[in-house]
C-alpha positions as CSV (number, residue, x, y, z in Angstrom):
1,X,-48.0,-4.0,-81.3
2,X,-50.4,-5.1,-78.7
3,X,-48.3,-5.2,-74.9
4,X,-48.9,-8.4,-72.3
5,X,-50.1,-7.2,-69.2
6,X,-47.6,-8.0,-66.4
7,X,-48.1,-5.5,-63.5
8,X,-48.9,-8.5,-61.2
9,X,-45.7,-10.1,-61.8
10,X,-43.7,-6.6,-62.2
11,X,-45.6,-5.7,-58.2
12,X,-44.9,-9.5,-57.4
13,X,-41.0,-9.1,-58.6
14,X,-40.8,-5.4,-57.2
15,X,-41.7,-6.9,-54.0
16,X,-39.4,-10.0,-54.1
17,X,-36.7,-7.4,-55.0
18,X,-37.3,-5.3,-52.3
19,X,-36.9,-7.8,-49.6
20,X,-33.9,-9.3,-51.0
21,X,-32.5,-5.7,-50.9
22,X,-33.1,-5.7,-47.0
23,X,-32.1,-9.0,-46.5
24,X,-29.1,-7.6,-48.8
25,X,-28.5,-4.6,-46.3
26,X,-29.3,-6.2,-43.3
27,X,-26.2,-8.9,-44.2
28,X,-23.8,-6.3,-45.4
29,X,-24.9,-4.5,-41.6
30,X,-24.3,-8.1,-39.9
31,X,-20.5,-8.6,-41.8
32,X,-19.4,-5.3,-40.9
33,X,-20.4,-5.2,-37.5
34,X,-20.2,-9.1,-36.7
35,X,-23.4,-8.6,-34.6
36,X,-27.3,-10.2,-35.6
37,X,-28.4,-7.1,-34.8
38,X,-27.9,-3.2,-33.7
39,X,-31.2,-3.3,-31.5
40,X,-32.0,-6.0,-29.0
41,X,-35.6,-6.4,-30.7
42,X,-33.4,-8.2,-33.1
43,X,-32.9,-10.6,-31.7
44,X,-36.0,-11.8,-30.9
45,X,-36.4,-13.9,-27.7
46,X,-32.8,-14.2,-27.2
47,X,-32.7,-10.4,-25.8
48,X,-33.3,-11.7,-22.7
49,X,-30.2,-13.4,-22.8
50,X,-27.8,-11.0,-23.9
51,X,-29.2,-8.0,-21.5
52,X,-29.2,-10.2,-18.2
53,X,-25.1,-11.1,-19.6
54,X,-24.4,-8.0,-20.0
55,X,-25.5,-6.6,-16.8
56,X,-23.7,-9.4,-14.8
57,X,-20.4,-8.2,-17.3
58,X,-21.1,-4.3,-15.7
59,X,-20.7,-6.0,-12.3
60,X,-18.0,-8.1,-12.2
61,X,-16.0,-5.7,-14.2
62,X,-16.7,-3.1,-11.0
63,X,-15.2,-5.4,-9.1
64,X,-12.3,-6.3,-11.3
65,X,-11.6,-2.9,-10.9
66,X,-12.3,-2.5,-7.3
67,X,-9.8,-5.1,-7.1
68,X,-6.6,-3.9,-9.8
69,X,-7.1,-0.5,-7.3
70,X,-6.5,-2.4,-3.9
71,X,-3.8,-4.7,-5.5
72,X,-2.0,-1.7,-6.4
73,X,-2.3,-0.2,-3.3
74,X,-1.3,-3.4,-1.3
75,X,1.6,-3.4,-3.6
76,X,2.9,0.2,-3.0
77,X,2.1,-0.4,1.0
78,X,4.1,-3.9,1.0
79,X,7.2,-1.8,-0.9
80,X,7.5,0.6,2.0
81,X,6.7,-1.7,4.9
82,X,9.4,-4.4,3.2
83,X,12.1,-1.4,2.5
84,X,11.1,-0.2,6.1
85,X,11.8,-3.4,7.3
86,X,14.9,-3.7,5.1
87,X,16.8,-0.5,6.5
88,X,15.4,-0.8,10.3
89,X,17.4,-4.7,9.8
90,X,20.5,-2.8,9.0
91,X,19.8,-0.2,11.9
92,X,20.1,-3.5,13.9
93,X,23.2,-4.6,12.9
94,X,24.9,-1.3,13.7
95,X,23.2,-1.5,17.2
96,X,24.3,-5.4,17.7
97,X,27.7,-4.7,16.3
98,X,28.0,-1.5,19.0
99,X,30.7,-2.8,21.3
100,X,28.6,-3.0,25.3
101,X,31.8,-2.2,26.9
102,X,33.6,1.0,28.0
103,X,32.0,4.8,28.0
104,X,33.1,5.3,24.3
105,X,34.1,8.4,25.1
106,X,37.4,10.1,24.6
107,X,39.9,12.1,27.2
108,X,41.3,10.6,30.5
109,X,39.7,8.7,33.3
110,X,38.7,10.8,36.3
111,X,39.8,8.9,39.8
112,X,38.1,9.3,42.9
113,X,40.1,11.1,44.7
114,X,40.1,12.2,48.7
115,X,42.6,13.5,50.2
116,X,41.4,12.1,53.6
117,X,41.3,8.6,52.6
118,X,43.2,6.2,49.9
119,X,41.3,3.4,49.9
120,X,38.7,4.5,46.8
121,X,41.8,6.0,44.7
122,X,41.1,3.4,42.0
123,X,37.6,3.8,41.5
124,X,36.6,5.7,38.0
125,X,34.2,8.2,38.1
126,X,34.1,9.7,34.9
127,X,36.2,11.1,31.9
128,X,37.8,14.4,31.4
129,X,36.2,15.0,28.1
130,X,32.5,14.5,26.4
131,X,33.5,13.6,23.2
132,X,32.4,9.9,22.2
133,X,34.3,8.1,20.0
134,X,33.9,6.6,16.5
135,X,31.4,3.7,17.3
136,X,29.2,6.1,19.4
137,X,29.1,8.7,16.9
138,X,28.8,5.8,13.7
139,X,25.2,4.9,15.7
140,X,24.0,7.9,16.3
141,X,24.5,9.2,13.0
142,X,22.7,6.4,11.0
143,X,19.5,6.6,13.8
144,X,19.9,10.3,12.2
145,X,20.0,10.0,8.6
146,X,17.3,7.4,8.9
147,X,15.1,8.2,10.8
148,X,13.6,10.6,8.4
149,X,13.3,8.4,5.6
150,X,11.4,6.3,7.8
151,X,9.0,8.7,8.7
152,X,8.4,9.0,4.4
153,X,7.9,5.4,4.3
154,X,5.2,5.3,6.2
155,X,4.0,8.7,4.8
156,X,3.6,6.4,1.3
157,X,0.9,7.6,-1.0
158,X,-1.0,6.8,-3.7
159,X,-1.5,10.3,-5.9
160,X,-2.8,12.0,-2.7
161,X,-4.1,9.4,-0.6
162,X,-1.7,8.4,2.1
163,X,-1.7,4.6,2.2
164,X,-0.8,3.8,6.0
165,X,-3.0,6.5,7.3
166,X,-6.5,3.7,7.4
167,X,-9.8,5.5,6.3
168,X,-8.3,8.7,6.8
169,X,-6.6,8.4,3.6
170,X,-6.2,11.9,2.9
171,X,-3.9,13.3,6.3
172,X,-0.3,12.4,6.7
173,X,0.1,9.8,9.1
174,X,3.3,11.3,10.3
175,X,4.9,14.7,10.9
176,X,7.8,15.1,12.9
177,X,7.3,18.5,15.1
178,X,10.3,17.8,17.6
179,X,8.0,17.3,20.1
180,X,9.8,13.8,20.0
181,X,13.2,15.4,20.8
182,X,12.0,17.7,23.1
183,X,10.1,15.1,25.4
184,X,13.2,12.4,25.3
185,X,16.1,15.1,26.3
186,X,13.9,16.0,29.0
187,X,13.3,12.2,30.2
188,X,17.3,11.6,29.7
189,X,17.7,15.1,32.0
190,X,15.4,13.3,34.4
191,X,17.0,9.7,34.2
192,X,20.1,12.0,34.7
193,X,19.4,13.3,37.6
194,X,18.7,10.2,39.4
195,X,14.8,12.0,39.5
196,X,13.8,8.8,37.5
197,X,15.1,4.9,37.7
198,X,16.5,3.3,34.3
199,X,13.5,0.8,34.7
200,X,11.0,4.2,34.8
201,X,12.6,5.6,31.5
202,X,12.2,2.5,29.7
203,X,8.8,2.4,30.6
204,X,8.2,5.7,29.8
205,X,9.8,5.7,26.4
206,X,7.7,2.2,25.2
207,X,4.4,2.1,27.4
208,X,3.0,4.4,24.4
209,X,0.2,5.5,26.5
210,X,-0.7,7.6,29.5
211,X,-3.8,5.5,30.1
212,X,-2.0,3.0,31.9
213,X,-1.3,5.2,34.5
214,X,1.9,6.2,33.2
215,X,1.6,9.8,32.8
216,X,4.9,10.3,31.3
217,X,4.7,7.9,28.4
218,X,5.2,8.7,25.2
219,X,2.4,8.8,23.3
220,X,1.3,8.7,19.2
221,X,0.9,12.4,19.7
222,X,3.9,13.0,20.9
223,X,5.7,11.3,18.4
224,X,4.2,12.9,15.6
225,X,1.4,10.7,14.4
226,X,-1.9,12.2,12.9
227,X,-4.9,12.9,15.6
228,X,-6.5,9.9,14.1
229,X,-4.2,7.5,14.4
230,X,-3.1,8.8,17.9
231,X,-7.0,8.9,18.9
232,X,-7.4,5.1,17.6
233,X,-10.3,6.7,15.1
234,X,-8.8,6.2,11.5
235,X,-10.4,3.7,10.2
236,X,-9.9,0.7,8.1
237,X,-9.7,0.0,4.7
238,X,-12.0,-2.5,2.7
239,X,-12.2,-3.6,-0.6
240,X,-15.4,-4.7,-2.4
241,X,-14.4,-8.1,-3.9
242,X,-18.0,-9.2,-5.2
243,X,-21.5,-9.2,-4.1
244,X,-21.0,-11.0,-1.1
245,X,-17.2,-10.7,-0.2
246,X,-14.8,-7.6,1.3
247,X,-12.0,-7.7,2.5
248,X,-9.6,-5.5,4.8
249,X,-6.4,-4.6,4.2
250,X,-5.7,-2.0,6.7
251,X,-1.8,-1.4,7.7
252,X,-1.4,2.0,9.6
253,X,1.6,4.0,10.2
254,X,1.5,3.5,14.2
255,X,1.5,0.3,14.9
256,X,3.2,-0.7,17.7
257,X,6.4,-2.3,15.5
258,X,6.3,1.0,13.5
259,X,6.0,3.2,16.6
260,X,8.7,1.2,18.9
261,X,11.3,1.7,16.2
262,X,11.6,5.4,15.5
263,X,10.7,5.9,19.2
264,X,14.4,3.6,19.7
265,X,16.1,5.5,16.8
266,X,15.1,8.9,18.3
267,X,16.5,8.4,20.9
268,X,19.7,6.8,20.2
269,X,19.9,10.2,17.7
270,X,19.2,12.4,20.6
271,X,22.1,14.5,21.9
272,X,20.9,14.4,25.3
273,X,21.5,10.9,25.1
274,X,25.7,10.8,25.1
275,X,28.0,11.0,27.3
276,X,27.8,7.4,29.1
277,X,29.8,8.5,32.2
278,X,29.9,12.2,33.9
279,X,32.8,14.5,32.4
280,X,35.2,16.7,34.2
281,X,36.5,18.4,32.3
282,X,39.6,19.8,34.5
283,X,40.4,15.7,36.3
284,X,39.5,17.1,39.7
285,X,37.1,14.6,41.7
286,X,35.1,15.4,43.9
287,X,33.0,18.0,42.1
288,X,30.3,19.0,40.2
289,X,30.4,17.2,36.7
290,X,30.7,19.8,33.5
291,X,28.5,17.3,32.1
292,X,26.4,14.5,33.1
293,X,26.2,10.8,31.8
294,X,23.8,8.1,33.3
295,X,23.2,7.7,36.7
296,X,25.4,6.2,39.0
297,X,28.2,7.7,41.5
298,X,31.0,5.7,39.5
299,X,31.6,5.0,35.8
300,X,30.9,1.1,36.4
301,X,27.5,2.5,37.5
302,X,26.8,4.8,35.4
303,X,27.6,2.0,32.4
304,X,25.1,-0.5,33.7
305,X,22.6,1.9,33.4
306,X,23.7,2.6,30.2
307,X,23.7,-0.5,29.0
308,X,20.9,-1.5,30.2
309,X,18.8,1.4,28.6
310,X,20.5,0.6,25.0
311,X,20.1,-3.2,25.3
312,X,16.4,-2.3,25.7
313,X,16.5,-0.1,23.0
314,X,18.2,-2.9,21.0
315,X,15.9,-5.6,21.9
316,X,13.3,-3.5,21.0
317,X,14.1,-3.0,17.7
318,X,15.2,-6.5,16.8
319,X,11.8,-7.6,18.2
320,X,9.4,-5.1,16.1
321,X,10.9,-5.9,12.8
322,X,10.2,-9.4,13.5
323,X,6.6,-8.1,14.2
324,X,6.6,-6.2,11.0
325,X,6.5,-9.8,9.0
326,X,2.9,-10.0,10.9
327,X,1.9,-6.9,9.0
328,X,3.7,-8.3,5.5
329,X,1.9,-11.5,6.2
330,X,-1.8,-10.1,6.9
331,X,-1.2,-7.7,3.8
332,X,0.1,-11.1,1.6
333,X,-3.0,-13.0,2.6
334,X,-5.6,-10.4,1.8
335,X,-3.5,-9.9,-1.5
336,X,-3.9,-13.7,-2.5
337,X,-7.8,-13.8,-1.5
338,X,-8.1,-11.1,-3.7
339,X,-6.8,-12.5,-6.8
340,X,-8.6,-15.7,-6.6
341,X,-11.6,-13.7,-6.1
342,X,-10.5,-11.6,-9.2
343,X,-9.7,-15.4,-11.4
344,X,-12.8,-16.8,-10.5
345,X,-14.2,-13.2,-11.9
346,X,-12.1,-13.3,-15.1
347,X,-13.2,-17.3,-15.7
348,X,-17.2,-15.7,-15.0
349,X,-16.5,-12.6,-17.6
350,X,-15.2,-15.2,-20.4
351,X,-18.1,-17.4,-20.0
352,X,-20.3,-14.7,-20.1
353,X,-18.5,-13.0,-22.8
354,X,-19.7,-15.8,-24.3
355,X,-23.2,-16.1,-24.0
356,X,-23.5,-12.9,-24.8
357,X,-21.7,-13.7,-28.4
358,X,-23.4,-16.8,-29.1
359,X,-26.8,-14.5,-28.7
360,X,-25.2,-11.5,-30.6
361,X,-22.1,-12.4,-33.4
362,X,-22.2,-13.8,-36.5
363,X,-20.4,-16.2,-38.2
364,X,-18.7,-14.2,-40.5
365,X,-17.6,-16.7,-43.3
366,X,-21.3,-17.8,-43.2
367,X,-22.7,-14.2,-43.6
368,X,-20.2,-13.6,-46.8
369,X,-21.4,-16.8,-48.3
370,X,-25.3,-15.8,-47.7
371,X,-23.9,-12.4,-49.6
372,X,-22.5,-13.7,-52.2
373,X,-25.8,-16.6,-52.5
374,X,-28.0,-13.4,-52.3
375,X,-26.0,-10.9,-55.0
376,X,-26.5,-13.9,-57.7
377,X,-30.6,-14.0,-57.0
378,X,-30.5,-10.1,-56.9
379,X,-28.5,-10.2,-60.4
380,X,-31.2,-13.0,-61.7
381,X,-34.6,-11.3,-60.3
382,X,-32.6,-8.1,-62.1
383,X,-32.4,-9.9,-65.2
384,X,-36.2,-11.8,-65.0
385,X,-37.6,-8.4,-64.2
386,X,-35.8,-6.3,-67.1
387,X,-37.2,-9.2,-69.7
388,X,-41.2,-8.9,-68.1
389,X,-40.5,-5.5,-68.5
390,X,-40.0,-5.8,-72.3
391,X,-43.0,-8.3,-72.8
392,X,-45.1,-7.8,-75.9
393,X,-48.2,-10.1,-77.6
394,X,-45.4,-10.9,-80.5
395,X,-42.8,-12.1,-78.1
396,X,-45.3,-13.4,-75.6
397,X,-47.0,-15.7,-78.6
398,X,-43.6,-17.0,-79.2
């Protein structure tokens, strides 16, 4: 039996096959993966496109991040100013609620008395014992057990990085050393001692520097804070919102509302501090005093100064946690900057995310239909090529 030549068609069909095989593959790629193409020369002149998306994606998402960081940190910073705030407000109340009147101490009053005249036989001059009373001691113990606990606020951190300490991120902003202490007692010993006015102490303890003139200020150092936040070098903080936009949101440990309210609380906690009026201790007047209250030669005296040094103490303290919302507010605003900088970034990435799959992605349901269109054509051209195969002259004739 003579055979029909058909190598051009078999070639012809071979070939037809073969591409429908890629086209086949390349469909079967494009459904799993959803995407035109695994190399950008796929897709042809639309590459372009998809790279320059991309790379603007890589950005913005750099400063998506940039930004979750700082909000974080703003967050943790706003927790411990706010609860800062919170328990110095209650360290208020105690210090409103103190009653300004009397020495608060317990014992006897100590009379002037002369035995050469009678005419000053009334005046108080002090108590018998040094002991203050309830009130006194109530005040003095919540200035001690907070006053710690506001030095860790302000020692918040972030894993290791100290969030009030500015650029310097990595010190603690605060370490109490007694130096504190040891400088107040010695100031009260001086106030005391009539070696230095009430006005002069209260300078001394608020003035917060020596470059005023006042040599005996208190200063950062003294009260514990780091040599870069005493020396005025720490640094800020800035966050890198986008290509053209960053943003500072720098809160450190010694500001002045800070600072003014554990310099207060130390010394309302120190124990040089009480008694308000000299003691003696055996009644007997004139003599030297077993111990010594504020200045003054009588106890009305002696309680004016007083008073006046804890209503400045007092003010003080009510003032600088009003200046503490100045902190909350510059550290709100930054906050709300930020996170229409970060939805104007999201709104960007989602039209970007999709350029990038208009250029890329398939339509799925269209890609299983092709499949489908294709496997019937391969299952035809399988079919048309098997019967060339088996051609002959007899069924060829026929």
């Amino acid at each position: 039996m003579t055979g029909v030549s058909t190598l051009g068609q078999a070639l012809r069909q071979i070939e037809n096959l073969g591409l429908q095989q890629t086209q086949f593959a390349d469909l079967s790629t494009q459904l799993a993966t959803g995407k035109k193409s695994q190399t950008y020369t796929g897709l042809g002149t639309d590459a372009l496109r998809s790279v320059r998306a991309r790379t603007s994606l890589t950005s913005i998402d750099v400063y998506i991040n940039n930004i979750t960081k700082a909000d974080t940190r703003i967050s943790l910073m706003l927790d411990s100013v706010e609860e800062f705030q919170a328990q110095t407000g209650e360290f208020s109340n105690t210090l409103t609620n103190f009653l300004q009147e009397g020495d608060h101490q317990l014992g006897d009053n100590v009379y002037y008395d002369d035995p050469l005249t009678t005419e000053n036989d009334n005046i108080i001059v002090g108590k018998t014992s040094a002991q203050i009373d309830t009130d006194f001691t109530a005040m003095v113990n919540h200035a001690t057990n907070l006053f710690d606990f506001l030095g860790d606020l302000l020692n918040a951190q972030e894993g290791d990085r100290y969030l009030l300490a500015g650029a310097d991120s990595l010190n603690k902003p605060i370490e109490d050393k007694g130096t504190l202490d040891t400088t107040i007692s010695n100031l009260l010993t001086e106030w005391k001692n009539g070696n230095i006015t009430t006005d002069e102490l209260i300078d001394d303890i608020f003035d917060g520097t020596a470059l005023e003139g006042n040599s005996d200020a208190i200063t950062d150092a003294t009260v514990g804070f780091s040599s870069s936040l005493s020396s005025d070098n720490a640094g800020d903080v800035y966050v890198r919102a986008d290509d053209n936009s960053e943003f500072k949101y720098t809160a450190l440990a010694n500001e002045d509302s800070f600072r003014d309210i554990l310099v207060a609380m130390a010394v309302i906690k120190n124990e040089n501090l009480p008694p308000i009026v000299d003691v003696y201790e055996d009644g007997n007047y004139p003599g030297t005093p077993d111990v010594k209250g504020a200045p003054g030669s009588t106890a009305e005296e002696q309680q004016d100064n007083f008073y006046q040094l804890y209503n400045a103490l007092s003010d003080r303290v009510a003032s600088s946690i009003d200046e503490i919302d100045q902190t909350r507010f510059r550290l709100e605003t930054v906050r709300v900057q930020m996170n229409e900088t970060q939805e104007s970034h999201i709104q960007q990435q989602e039209l970007l995310l999709t350029e990038v799959s208009n250029v890329e992605d398939v339509d799925v349901n269209e890609i299983a239909v092709r499949i489908t269109t294709l496997q019937t054509q391969l299952q035809a051209s399988y079919s048309v090529t098997a019967i060339t195969q088996q051609l002959n002259l007899a069924n060829y004739l026929r």
